[in-house]
C-alpha positions as CSV (number, residue, x, y, z in Angstrom):
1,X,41.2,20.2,-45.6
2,X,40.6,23.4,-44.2
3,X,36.8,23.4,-45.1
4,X,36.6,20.0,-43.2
5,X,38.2,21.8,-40.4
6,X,35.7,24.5,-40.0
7,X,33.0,22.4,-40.5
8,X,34.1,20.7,-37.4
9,X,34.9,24.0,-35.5
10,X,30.9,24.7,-36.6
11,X,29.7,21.2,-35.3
12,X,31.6,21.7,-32.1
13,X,29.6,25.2,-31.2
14,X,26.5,23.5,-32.0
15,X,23.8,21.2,-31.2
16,X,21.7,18.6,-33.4
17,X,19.0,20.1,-31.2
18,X,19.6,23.4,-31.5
19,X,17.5,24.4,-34.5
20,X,14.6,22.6,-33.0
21,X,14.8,24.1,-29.9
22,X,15.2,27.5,-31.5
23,X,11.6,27.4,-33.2
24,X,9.4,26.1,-30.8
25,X,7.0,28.6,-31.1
26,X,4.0,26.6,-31.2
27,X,3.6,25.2,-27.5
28,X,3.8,27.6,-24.7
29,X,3.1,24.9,-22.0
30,X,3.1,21.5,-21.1
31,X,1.7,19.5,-23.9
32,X,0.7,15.8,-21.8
33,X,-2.3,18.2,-21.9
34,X,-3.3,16.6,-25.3
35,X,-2.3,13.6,-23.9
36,X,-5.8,11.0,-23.0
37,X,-3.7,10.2,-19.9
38,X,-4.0,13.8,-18.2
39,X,-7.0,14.5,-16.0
40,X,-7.9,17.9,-16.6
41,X,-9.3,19.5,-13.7
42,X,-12.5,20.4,-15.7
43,X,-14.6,18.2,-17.6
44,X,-16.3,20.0,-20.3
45,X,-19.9,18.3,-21.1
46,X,-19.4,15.6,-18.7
47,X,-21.1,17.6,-15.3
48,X,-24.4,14.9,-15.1
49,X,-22.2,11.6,-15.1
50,X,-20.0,12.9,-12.7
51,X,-22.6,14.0,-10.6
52,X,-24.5,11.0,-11.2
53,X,-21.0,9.1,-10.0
54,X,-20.5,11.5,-7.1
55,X,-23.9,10.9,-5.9
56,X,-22.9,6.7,-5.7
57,X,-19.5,7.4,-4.3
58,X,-20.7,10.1,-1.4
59,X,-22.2,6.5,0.5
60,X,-18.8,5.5,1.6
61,X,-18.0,9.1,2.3
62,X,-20.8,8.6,5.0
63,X,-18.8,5.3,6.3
64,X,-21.5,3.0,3.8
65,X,-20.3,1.1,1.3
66,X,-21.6,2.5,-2.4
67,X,-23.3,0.7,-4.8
68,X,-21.7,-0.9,-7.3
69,X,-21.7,0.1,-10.7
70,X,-21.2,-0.3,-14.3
71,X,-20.1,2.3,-16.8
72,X,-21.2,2.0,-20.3
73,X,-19.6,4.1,-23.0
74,X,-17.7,4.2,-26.3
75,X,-13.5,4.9,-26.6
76,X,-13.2,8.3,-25.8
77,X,-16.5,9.7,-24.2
78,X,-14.7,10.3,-20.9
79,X,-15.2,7.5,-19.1
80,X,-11.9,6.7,-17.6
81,X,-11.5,10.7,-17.1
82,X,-14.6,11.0,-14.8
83,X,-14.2,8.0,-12.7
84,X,-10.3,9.2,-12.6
85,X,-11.5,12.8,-10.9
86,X,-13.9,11.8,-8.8
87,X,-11.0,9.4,-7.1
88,X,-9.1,13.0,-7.4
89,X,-12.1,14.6,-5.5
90,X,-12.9,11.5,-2.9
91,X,-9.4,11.9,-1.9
92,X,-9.7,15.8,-1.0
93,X,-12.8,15.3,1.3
94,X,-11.8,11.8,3.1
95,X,-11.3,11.4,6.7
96,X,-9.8,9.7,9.2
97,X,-13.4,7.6,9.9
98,X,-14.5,7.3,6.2
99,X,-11.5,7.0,4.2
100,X,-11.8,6.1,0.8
101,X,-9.2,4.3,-1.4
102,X,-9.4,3.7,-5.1
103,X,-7.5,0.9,-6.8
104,X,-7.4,1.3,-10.5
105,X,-6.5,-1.5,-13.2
106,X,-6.9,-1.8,-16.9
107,X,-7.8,-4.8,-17.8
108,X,-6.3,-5.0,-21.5
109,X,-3.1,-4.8,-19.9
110,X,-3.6,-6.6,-16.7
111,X,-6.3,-9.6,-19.0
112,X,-6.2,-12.5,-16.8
113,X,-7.8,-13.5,-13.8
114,X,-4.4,-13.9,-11.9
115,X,-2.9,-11.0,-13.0
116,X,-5.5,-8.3,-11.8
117,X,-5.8,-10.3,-8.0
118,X,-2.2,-10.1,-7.7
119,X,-1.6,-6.6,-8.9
120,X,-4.3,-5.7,-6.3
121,X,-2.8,-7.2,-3.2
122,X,0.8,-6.2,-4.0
123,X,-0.8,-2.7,-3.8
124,X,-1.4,-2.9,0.1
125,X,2.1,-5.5,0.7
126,X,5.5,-3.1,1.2
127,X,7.4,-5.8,2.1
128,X,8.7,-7.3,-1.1
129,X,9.2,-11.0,0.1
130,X,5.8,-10.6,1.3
131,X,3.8,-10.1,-2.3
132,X,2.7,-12.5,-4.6
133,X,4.8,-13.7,-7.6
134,X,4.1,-12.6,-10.8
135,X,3.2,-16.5,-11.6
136,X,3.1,-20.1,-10.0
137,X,0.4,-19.5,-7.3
138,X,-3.2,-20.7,-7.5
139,X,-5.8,-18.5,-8.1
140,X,-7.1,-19.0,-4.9
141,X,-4.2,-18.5,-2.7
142,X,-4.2,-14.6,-4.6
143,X,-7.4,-14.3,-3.9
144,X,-7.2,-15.0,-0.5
145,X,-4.3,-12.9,-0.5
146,X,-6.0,-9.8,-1.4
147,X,-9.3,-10.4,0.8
148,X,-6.9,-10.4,3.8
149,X,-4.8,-7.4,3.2
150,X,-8.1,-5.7,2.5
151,X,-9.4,-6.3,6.0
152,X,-6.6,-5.2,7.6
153,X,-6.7,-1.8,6.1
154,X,-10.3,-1.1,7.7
155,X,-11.0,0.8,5.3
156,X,-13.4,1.0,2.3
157,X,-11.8,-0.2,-1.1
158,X,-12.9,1.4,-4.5
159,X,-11.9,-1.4,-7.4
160,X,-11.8,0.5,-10.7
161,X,-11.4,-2.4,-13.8
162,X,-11.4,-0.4,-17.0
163,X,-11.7,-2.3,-20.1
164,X,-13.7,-4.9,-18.1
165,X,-15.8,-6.6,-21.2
166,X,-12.3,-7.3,-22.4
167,X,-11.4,-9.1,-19.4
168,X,-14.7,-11.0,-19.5
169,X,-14.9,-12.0,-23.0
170,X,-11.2,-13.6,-22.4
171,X,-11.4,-15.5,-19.4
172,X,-15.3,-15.5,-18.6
173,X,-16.5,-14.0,-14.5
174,X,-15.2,-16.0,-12.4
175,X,-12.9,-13.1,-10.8
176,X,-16.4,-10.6,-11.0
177,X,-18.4,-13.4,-9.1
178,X,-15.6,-13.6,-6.3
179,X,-15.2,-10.1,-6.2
180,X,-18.8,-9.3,-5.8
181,X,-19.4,-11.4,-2.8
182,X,-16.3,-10.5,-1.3
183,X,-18.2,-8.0,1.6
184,X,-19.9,-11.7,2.6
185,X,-16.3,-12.4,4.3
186,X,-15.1,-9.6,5.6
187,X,-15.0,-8.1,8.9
188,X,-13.5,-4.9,9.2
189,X,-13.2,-3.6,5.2
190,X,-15.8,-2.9,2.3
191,X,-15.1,-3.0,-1.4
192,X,-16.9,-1.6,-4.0
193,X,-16.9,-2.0,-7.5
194,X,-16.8,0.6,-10.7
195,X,-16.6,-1.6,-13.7
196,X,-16.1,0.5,-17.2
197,X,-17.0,-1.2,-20.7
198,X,-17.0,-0.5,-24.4
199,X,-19.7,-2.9,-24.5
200,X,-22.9,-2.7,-23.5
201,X,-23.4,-6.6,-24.5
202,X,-20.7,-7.6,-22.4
203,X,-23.4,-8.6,-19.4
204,X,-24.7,-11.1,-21.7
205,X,-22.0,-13.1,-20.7
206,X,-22.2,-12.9,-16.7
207,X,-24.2,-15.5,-14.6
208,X,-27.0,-13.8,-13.6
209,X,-26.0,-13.3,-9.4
210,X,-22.9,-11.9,-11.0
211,X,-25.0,-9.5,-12.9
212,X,-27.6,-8.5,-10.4
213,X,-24.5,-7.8,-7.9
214,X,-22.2,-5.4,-10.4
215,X,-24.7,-3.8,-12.0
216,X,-26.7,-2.0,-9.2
217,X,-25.5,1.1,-10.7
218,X,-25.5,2.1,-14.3
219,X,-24.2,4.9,-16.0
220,X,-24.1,5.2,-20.1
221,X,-21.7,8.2,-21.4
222,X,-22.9,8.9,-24.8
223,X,-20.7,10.2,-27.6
224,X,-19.5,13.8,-27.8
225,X,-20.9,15.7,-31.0
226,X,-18.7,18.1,-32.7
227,X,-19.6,21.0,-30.9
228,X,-18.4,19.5,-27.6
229,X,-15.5,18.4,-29.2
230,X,-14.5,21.6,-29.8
231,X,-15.0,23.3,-26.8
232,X,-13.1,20.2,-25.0
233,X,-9.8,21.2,-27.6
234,X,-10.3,24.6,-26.9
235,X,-10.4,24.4,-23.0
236,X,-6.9,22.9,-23.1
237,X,-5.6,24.9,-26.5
238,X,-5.9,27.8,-25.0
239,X,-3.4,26.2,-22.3
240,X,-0.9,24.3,-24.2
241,X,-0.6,26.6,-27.6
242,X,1.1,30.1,-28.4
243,X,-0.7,32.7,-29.4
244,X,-1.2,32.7,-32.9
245,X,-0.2,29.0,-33.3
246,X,-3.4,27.4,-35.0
247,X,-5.0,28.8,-37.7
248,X,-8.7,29.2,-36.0
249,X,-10.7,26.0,-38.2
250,X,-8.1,23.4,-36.9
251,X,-9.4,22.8,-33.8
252,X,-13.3,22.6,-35.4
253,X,-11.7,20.1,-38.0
254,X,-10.5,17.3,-35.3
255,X,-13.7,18.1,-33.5
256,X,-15.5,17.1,-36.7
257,X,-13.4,14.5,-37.5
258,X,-13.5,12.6,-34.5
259,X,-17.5,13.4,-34.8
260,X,-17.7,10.8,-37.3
261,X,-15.4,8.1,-35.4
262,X,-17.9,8.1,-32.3
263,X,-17.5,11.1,-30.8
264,X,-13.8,10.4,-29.7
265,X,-12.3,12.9,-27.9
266,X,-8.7,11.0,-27.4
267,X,-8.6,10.5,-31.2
268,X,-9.5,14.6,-31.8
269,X,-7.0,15.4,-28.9
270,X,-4.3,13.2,-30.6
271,X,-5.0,14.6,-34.0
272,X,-4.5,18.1,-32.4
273,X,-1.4,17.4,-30.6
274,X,0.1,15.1,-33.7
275,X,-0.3,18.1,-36.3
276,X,1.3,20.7,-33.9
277,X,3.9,18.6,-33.6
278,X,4.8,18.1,-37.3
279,X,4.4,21.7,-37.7
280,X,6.7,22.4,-35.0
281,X,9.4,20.1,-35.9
282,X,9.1,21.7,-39.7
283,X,9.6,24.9,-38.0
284,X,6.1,26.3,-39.2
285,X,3.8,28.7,-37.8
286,X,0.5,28.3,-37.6
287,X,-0.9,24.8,-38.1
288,X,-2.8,24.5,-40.3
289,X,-6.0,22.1,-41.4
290,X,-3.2,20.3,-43.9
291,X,-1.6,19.4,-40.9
292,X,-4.4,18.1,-39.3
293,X,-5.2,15.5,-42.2
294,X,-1.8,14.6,-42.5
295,X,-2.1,13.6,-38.4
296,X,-5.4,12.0,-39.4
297,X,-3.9,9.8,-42.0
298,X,-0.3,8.6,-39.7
299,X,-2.9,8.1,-36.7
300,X,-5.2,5.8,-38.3
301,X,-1.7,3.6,-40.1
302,X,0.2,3.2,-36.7
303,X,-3.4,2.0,-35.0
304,X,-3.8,-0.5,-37.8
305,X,-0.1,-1.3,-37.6
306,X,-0.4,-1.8,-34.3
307,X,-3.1,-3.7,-34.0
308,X,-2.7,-6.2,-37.4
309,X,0.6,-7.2,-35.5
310,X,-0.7,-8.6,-32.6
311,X,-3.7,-10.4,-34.4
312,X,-3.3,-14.2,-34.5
313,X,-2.0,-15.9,-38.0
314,X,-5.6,-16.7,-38.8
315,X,-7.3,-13.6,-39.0
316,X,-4.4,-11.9,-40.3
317,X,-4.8,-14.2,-43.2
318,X,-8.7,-13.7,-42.9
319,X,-8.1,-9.8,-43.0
320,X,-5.9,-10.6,-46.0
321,X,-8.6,-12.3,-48.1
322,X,-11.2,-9.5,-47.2
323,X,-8.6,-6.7,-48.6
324,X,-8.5,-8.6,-52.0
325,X,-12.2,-9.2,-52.4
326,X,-12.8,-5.3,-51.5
327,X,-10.9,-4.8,-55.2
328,X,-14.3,-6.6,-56.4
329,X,-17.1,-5.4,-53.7
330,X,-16.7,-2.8,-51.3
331,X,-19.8,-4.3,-49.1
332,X,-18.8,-8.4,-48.4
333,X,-20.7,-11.5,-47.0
334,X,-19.0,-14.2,-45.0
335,X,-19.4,-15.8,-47.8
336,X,-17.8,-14.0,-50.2
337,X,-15.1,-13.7,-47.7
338,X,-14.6,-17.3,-46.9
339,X,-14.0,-18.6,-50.4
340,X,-11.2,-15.5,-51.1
341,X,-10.2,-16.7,-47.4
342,X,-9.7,-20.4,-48.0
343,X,-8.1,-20.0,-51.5
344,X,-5.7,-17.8,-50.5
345,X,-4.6,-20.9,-47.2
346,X,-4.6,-23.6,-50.1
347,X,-2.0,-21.3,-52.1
348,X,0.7,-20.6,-49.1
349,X,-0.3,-23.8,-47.4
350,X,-2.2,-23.0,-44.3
351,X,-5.3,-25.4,-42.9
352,X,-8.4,-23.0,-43.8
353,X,-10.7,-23.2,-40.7
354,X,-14.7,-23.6,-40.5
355,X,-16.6,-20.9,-42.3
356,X,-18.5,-20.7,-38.7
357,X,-15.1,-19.9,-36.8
358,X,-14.2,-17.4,-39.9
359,X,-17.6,-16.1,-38.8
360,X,-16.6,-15.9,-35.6
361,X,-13.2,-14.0,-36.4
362,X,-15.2,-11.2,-38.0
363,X,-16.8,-10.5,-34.7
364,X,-13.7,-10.5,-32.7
365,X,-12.4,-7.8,-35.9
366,X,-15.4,-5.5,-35.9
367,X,-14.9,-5.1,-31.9
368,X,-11.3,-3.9,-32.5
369,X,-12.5,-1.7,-35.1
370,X,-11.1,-3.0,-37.9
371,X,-14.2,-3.7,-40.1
372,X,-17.6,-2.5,-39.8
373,X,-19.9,-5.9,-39.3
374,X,-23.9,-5.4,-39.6
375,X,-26.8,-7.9,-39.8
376,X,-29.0,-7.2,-42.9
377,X,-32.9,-8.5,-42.9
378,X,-34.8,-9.7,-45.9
379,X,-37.9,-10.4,-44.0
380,X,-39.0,-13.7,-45.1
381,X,-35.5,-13.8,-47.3
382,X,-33.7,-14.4,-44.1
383,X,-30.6,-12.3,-43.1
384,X,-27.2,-12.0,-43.6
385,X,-24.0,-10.2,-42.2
386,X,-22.5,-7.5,-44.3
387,X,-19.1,-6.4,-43.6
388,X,-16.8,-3.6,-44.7
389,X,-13.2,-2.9,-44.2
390,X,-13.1,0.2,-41.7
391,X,-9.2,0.3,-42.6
392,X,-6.8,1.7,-45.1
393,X,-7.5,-0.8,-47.6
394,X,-3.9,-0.4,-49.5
395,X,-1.6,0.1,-46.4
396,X,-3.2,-2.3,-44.4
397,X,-2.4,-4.9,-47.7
398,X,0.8,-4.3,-47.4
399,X,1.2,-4.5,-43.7
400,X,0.6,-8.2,-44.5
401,X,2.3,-9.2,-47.2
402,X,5.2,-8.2,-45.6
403,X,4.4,-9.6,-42.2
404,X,7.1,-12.0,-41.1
405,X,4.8,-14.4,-39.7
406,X,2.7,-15.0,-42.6
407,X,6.2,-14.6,-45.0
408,X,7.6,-17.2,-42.6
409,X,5.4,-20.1,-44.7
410,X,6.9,-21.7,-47.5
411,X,7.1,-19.6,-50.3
412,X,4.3,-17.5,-48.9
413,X,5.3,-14.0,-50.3
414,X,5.4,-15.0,-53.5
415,X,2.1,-16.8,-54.2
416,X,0.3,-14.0,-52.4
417,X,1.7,-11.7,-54.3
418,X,0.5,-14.0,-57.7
419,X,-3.0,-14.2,-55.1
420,X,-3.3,-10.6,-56.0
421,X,-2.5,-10.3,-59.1
C-alpha cells in the first residue's frame, strides 16, 4: 500500500513528457525545415530555373501577361519549391499598376475538373453565400464563375496546377483548353498559366491547340546528384540540428541514397529528419548512419502502405500475383504475370480481367512507383515488357493478405494463403 502511494505521489510531480522533453538535444530550431512543405529562402543548385522562370514571370511585372509554361521534372527536383519562391519574390516587387497574384492548386488532391474551377473562384468570393458548392453545379456555370471574378479583380492571375499530368490522365483537357483561351473573354484581367508535371509524356494526351497554348514555355529540372544533395541537407542542418548531433557521414548517406531514387531531395530530407527523430525520442546523441537506414526502411513501408490501400481491388490482386511469381523470377513478363494473376481470381473467386487491361494496370503501377516497367527489343524477335517489383517484396505481401477488402471475399484468406504455399 504504501509503495503504491508513493508511486502516485511520483506520478503526480511528473509528466509522461518529461523525459522526452528533457533530452532534446538533437534539434536546436524549427524542424518544418526538413519538411518538403517549407520554402527555404535559398535554393541550392536550382539558380538557372529560377532565373529561367523569373525571366517569364518579369512580363506581367511590366503590366504583360507572361507566357505560359510547362514545368517538367521528377518528384523532388525542386519544382514546386521554385515556382513557390518566385510567387514569394513577385509578391515583394508588385505594384499598384502591375499586381501579380498567384493561385496555387495540386491537382492530386484537387483531381477533377469541377473541383479545381470551384476552388479557384471561392479564392476571390468572401461572401460565403456567394461561392460555389462543393457539388451540384455544372461545369460551366463554375467556370463562368471564375472567369467573372477574375475580371473584376483587374489584375493579372498566375494559375499554378501542380501535379497536372495527374489531372489530365484522369479526366482528359477539357479544363486546360478552357483555361488557355480564357484571355479571348476577358476585358479587364489576364491569366497565365504554370503547369508542373512528373511526366514529360503527359502532352501526348492534349489536343494539339491545347498544347501549342500551355506549352509556350518549357522548363525541365533534372535530378539532383549526390553532391547537391548534400549541400541542400547541409544548408538547412546546419539550421535545424545541435552542435554535435549527426555524426558527419549521415547527411552524405541520404544524399546518396536518395541519388539512386532520382535525385529526390524530399525523400533525402525525410530520411534526415525521420532518423533524428528516432534518435531523439531514444534519447541518443549523435545520429548515426544506423539511424538513417532504419528511416530508409519505415519510409519506403508507410509509402507502400499508403499507396497499396488506395489501389483499386484489381491491381491489388494484380500486385498480389506479381509478389508470388518474384519467389520464381525476379525479372517478369505480362505474361508470366497474368497466368499467376488469373489463377490466383479463380481460387478466391474474383472475375480475372483481359491480359490487355492487366497490361494496362502495370502502367498505371510503374507511374506510382511501385514496379519498374521497361520495353525489351529483340530486333527482329519482337519486344516485350519486363517488369520488376520496386517494393518490399515480403511486407508488401503481407500488406495484402491481410487487406480487408481482398479478405472480404469468400474464404479469400485462406486460399491465398494455400496460393502461396
Amino acid at each position: 500500500m504504501a509503495e503504491l502511494k508513493s508511486m502516485h505521489e511520483t506520478a503526480a510531480r511528473t509528466n509522461v513528457f518529461d523525459k522526452y522533453i528533457a533530452t532534446n538535444t538533437i534539434f536546436k530550431s524549427d524542424r518544418e525545415m526538413l519538411r518538403p512543405s517549407y520554402i527555404p529562402k535559398v535554393l541550392p543548385h536550382r539558380e538557372k530555373e529560377i532565373d529561367q522562370l523569373a525571366a517569364i514571370v518579369s512580363t506581367g511585372l511590366r503590366g504583360d501577361r507572361p507566357s505560359n509554361v510547362l514545368i517538367f521534372g521528377k518528384t523532388g527536383t525542386g519544382k514546386t519549391a521554385t515556382v513557390k519562391f518566385i510567387a514569394n519574390e513577385a509578391a515583394k516587387v508588385s505594384s499598384s499598376s502591375s499586381t501579380i497574384d498567384f493561385i496555387y492548386v495540386n491537382c492530386c488532391e484537387l483531381d477533377t475538373n469541377y473541383s479545381v474551377l470551384q476552388h479557384m473562384a471561392n479564392k476571390f468570393i468572401e461572401n460565403t453565400e456567394d461561392r460555389a458548392p462543393y457539388n451540384g453545379w455544372s461545369i460551366e456555370r463554375v467556370y463562368s464563375l471564375f472567369k467573372e471574378v477574375v475580371d473584376r479583380q483587374k489584375r493579372l492571375l498566375v494559375v499554378v496546377l501542380d501535379e497536372l499530368d495527374r489531372l489530365v490522365y484522369k479526366t482528359g483537357d477539357d479544363l486546360l483548353y478552357n483555361l488557355s483561351r480564357i484571355n479571348d473573354d476577358m476585358k479587364n484581367s489576364k491569366v497565365s498559366i504554370i503547369g508542373i508535371a512528373n511526366d514529360l509524356k503527359f502532352t501526348d494526351y492534349l489536343d494539339a491547340r491545347v498544347k501549342s497554348r500551355l506549352g509556350e514555355e518549357r522548363i525541365v529540372f533534372s535530378p539532383y546528384d549526390a553532391r547537391e544533395l548534400s549541400d541542400i541537407l547541409g544548408v538547412r542542418a546546419d539550421t535545424v540540428f545541435a552542435p554535435g548531433a549527426l555524426n558527419e557521414d549521415v547527411i552524405p548517406l541520404c544524399a546518396a541514397l536518395a541519388a539512386q531514387e532520382h535525385g529526390d531531395a524530399r525523400r533525402a530530407l525525410e530520411m534526415l529528419r525521420v532518423a533524428a527523430e528516432s534518435a531523439e525520442r531514444e534519447g541518443r546523441k549523435p545520429v548515426t548512419t544506423e539511424d538513417v537506414m532504419k528511416a530508409k526502411n519505415k519510409i519506403e513501408l508507410d509509402t507502400v502502405t499508403e499507396t497499396v490501400k488506395t489501389l483499386p481491388s484489381q491491381s491489388k490482386m494484380l500486385l498480389l500475383s506479381m509478389t508470388i511469381y518474384s519467389e520464381k523470377r525476379r525479372i517478369m513478363t505480362t505474361g508470366d504475370i497474368y497466368d499467376t494473376y488469373h489463377n490466383l481470381c479463380n481460387s478466391v473467386g474474383i472475375l480475372p480481367l483481359t491480359q490487355r487491361r492487366i497490361g494496362d494496370l502495370i502502367s498505371e503501377l510503374d507511374m506510382l512507383g511501385i514496379v519498374r516497367a521497361r520495353v525489351r527489343s529483340f530486333g527482329r524477335g519482337g519486344r516485350t515488357k519486363e517488369i520488376e517489383l520496386s517494393v518490399p517484396l515480403n511486407e508488401t505481401r503481407e500488406l495484402l493478405v491481410d487487406d480487408e477488402l481482398l479478405s472480404s471475399y469468400k474464404n479469400a484468406r485462406a486460399k491465398i494463403q494455400t496460393t502461396l504455399i
